[in-house]
Every structure is written in C-alpha cells, then in structure tokens.
N, CA, C and O atoms as a GROMACS GRO file, in nm:
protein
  252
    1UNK      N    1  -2.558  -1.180  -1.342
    1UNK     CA    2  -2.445  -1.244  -1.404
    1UNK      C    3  -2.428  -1.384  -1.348
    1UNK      O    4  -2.486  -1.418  -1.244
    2UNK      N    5  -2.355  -1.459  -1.410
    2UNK     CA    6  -2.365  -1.624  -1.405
    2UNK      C    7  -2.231  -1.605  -1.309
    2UNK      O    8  -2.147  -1.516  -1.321
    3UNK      N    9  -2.232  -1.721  -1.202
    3UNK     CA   10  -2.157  -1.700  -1.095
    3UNK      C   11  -1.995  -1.775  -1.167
    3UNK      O   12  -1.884  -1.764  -1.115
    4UNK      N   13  -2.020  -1.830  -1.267
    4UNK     CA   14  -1.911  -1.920  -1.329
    4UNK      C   15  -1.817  -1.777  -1.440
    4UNK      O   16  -1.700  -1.761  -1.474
    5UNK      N   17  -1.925  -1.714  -1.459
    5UNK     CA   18  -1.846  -1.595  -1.553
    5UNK      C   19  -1.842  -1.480  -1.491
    5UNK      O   20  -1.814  -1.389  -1.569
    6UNK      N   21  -1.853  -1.458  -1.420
    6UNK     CA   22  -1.779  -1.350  -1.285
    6UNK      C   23  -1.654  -1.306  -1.261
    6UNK      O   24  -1.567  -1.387  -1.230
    7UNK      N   25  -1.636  -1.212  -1.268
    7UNK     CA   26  -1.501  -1.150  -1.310
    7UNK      C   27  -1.410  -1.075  -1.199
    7UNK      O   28  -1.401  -0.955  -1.229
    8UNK      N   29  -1.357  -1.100  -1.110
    8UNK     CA   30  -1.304  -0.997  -0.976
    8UNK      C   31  -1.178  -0.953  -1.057
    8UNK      O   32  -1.123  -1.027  -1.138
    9UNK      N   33  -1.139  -0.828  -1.030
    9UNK     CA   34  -1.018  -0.764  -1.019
    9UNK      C   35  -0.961  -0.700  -0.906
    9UNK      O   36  -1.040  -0.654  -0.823
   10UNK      N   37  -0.814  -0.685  -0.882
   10UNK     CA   38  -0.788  -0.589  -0.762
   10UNK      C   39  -0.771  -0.495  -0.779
   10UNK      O   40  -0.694  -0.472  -0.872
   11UNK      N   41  -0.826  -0.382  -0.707
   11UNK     CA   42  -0.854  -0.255  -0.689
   11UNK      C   43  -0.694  -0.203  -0.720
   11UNK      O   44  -0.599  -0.226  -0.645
   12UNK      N   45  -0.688  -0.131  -0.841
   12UNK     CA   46  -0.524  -0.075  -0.830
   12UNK      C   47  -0.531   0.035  -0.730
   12UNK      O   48  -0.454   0.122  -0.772
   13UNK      N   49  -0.574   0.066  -0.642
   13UNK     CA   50  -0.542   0.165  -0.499
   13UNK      C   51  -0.512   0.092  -0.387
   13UNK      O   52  -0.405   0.100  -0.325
   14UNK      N   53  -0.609   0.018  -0.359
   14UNK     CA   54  -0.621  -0.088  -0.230
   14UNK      C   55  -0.570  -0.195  -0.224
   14UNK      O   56  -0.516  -0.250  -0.128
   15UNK      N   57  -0.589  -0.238  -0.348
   15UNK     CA   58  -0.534  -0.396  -0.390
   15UNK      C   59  -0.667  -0.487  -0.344
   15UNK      O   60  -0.639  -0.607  -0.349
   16UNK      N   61  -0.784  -0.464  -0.307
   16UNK     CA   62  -0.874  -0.533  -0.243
   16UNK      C   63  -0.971  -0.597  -0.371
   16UNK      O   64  -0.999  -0.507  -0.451
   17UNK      N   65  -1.015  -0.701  -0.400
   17UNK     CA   66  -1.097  -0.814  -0.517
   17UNK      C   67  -1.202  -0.709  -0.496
   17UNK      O   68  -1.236  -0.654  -0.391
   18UNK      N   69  -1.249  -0.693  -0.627
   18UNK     CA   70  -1.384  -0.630  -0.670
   18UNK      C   71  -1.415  -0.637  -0.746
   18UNK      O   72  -1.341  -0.611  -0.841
   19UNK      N   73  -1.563  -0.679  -0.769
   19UNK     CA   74  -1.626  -0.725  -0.934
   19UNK      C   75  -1.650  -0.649  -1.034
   19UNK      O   76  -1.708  -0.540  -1.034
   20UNK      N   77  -1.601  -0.713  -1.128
   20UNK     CA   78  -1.577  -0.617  -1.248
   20UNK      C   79  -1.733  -0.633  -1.340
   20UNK      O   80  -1.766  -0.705  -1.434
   21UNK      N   81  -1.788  -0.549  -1.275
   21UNK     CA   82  -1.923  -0.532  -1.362
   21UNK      C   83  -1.942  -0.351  -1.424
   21UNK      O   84  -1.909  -0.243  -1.375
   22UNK      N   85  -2.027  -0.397  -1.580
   22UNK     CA   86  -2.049  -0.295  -1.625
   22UNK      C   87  -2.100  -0.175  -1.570
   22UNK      O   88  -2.086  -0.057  -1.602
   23UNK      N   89  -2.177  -0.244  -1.460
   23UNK     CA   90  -2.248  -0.159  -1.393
   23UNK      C   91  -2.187  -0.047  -1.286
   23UNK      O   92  -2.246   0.045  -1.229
   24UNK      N   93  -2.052  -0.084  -1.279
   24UNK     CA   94  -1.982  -0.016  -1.144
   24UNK      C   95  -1.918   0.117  -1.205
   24UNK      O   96  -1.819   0.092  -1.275
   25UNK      N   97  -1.957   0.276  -1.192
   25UNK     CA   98  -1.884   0.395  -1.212
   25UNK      C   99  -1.772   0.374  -1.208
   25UNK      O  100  -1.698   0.392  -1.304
   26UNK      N  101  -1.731   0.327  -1.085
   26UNK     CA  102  -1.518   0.351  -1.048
   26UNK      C  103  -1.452   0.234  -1.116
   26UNK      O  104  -1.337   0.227  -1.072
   27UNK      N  105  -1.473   0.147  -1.197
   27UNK     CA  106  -1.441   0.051  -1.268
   27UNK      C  107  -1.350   0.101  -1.318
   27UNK      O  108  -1.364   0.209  -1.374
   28UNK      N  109  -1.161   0.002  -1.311
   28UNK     CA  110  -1.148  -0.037  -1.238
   28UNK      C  111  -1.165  -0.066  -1.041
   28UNK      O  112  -1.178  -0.152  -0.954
   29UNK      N  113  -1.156   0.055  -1.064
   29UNK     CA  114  -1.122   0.107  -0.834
   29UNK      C  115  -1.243   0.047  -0.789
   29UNK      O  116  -1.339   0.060  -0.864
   30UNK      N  117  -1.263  -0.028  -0.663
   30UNK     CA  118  -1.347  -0.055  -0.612
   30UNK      C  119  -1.437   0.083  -0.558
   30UNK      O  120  -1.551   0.044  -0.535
   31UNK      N  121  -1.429   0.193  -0.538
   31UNK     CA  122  -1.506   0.274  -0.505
   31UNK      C  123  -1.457   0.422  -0.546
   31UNK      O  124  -1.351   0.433  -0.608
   32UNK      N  125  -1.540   0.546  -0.511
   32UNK     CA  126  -1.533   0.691  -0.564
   32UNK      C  127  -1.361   0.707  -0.513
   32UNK      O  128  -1.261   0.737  -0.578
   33UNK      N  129  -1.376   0.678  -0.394
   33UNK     CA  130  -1.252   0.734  -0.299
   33UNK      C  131  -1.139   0.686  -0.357
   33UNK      O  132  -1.049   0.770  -0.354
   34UNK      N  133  -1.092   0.529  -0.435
   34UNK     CA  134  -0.951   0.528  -0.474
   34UNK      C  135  -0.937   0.557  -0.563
   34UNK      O  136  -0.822   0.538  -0.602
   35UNK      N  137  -1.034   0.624  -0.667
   35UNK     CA  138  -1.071   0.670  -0.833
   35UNK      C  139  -0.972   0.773  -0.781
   35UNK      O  140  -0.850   0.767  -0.794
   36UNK      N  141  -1.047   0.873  -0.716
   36UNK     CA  142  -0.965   0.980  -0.648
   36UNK      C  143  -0.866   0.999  -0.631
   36UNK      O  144  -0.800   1.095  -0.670
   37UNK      N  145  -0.829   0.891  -0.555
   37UNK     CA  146  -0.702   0.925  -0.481
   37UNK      C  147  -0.593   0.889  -0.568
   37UNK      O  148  -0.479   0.923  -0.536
   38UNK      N  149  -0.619   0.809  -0.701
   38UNK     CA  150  -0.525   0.736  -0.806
   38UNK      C  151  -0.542   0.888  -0.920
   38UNK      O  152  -0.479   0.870  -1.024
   39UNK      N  153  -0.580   0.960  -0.918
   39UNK     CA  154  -0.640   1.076  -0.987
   39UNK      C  155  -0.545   1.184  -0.960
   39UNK      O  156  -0.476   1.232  -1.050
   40UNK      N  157  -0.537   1.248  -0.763
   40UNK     CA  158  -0.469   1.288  -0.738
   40UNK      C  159  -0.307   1.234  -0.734
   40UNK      O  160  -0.204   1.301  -0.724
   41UNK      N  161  -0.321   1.119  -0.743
   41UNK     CA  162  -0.161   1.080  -0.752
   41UNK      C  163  -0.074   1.150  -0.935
   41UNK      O  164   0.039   1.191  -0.960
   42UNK      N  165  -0.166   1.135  -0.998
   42UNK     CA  166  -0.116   1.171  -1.108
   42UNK      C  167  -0.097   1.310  -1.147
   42UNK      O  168   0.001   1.352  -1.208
   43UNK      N  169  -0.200   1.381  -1.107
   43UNK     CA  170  -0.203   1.513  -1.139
   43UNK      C  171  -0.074   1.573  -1.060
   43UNK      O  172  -0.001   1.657  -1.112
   44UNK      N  173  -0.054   1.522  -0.934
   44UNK     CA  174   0.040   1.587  -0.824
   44UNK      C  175   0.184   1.509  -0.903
   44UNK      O  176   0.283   1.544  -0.839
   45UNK      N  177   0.225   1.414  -1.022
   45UNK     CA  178   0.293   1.381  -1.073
   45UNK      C  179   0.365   1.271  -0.980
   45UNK      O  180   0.476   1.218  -0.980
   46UNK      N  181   0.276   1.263  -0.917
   46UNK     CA  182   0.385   1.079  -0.827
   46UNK      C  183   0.391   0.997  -0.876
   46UNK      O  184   0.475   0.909  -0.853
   47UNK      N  185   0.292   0.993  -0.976
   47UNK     CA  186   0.270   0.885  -1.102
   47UNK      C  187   0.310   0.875  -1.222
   47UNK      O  188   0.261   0.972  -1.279
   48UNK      N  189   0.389   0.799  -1.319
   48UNK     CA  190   0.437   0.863  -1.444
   48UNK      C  191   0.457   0.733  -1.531
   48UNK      O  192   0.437   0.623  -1.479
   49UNK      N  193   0.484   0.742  -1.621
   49UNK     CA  194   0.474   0.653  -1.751
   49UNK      C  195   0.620   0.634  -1.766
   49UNK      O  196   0.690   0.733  -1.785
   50UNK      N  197   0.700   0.459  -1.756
   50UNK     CA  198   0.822   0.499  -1.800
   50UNK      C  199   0.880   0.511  -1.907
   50UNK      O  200   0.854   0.466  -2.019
   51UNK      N  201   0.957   0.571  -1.870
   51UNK     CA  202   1.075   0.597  -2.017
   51UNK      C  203   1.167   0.709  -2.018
   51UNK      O  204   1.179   0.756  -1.904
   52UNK      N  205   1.231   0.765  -2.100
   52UNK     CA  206   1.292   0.872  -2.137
   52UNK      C  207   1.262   0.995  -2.133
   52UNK      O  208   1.193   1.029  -2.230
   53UNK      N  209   1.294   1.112  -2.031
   53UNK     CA  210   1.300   1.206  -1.978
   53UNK      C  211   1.283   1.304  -2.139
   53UNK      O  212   1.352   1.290  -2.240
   54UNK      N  213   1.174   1.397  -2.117
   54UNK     CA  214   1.134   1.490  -2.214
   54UNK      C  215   1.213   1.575  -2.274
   54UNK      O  216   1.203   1.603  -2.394
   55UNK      N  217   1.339   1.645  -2.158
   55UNK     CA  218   1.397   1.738  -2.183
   55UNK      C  219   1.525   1.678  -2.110
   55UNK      O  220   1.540   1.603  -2.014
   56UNK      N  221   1.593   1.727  -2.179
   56UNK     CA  222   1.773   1.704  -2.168
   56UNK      C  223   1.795   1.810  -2.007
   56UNK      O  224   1.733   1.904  -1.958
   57UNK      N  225   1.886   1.750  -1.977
   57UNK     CA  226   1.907   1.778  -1.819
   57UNK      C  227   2.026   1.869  -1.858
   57UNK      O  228   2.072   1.914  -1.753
   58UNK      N  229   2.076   1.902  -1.938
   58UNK     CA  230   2.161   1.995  -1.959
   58UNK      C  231   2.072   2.168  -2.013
   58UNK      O  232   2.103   2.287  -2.008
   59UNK      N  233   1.972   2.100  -2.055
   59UNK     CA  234   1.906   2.236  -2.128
   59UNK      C  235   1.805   2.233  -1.999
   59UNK      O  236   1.767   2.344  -2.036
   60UNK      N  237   1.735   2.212  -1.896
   60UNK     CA  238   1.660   2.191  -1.827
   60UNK      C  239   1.678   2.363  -1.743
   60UNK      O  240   1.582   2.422  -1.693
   61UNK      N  241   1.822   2.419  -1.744
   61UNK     CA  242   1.831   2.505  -1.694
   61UNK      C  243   1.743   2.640  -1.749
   61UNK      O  244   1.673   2.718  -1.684
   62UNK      N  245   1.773   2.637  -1.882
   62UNK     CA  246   1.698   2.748  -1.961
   62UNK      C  247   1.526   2.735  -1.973
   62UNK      O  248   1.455   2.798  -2.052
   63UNK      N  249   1.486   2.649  -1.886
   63UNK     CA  250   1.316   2.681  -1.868
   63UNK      C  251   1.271   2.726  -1.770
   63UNK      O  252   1.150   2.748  -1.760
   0.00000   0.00000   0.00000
C-alpha cells in the first residue's frame, strides 16, 4: 500500500492506531484479544445500543 493512502484507525478496545488493511482478521481491533474482549462485553450486556427500553418497567414484573 502507498504510504500517502494509508489508513490508521484506533483500536475501539485499546484506543491504540492500527492500520486498517484488508488484510487484518480483527479489523477494526488491533488484535484477536480486543475482538474478544469487545465480544464478551456485549454478550455479558455491558454494552448496548441507545434508546428506549424494550419493556415497560411497570409490566417488567410479570416476566
């Protein structure tokens, strides 16, 4: 790749510059480990999309 069209992004885990090539599996994440660990954040629900709550907090009891 041409050093003028070179592309860095920061790692949304680490925050650390890493090149954004086709070639990289964890693209965005700079490596396996913050793929992961941004993976487990979601599944374990620490992570969430905002907006408006699914279920009414009044009916929340009856599930």
């Amino acid at each position: 790749m041409n050093k003028d069209t070179t592309k860095f992004v920061n790692c949304p885990g680490c925050k650390i510059s890493t090149e954004w090539r086709t070639d990289n599996p964890h693209r965005p994440f700079c490596s396996d480990s913050c793929r992961n660990k941004d993976f487990i954040a979601w599944a374990n629900e620490d992570n969430a999309m905002p907006g408006n709550p699914v279920y009414d907090d009044m009916l929340s009891d009856d599930f």
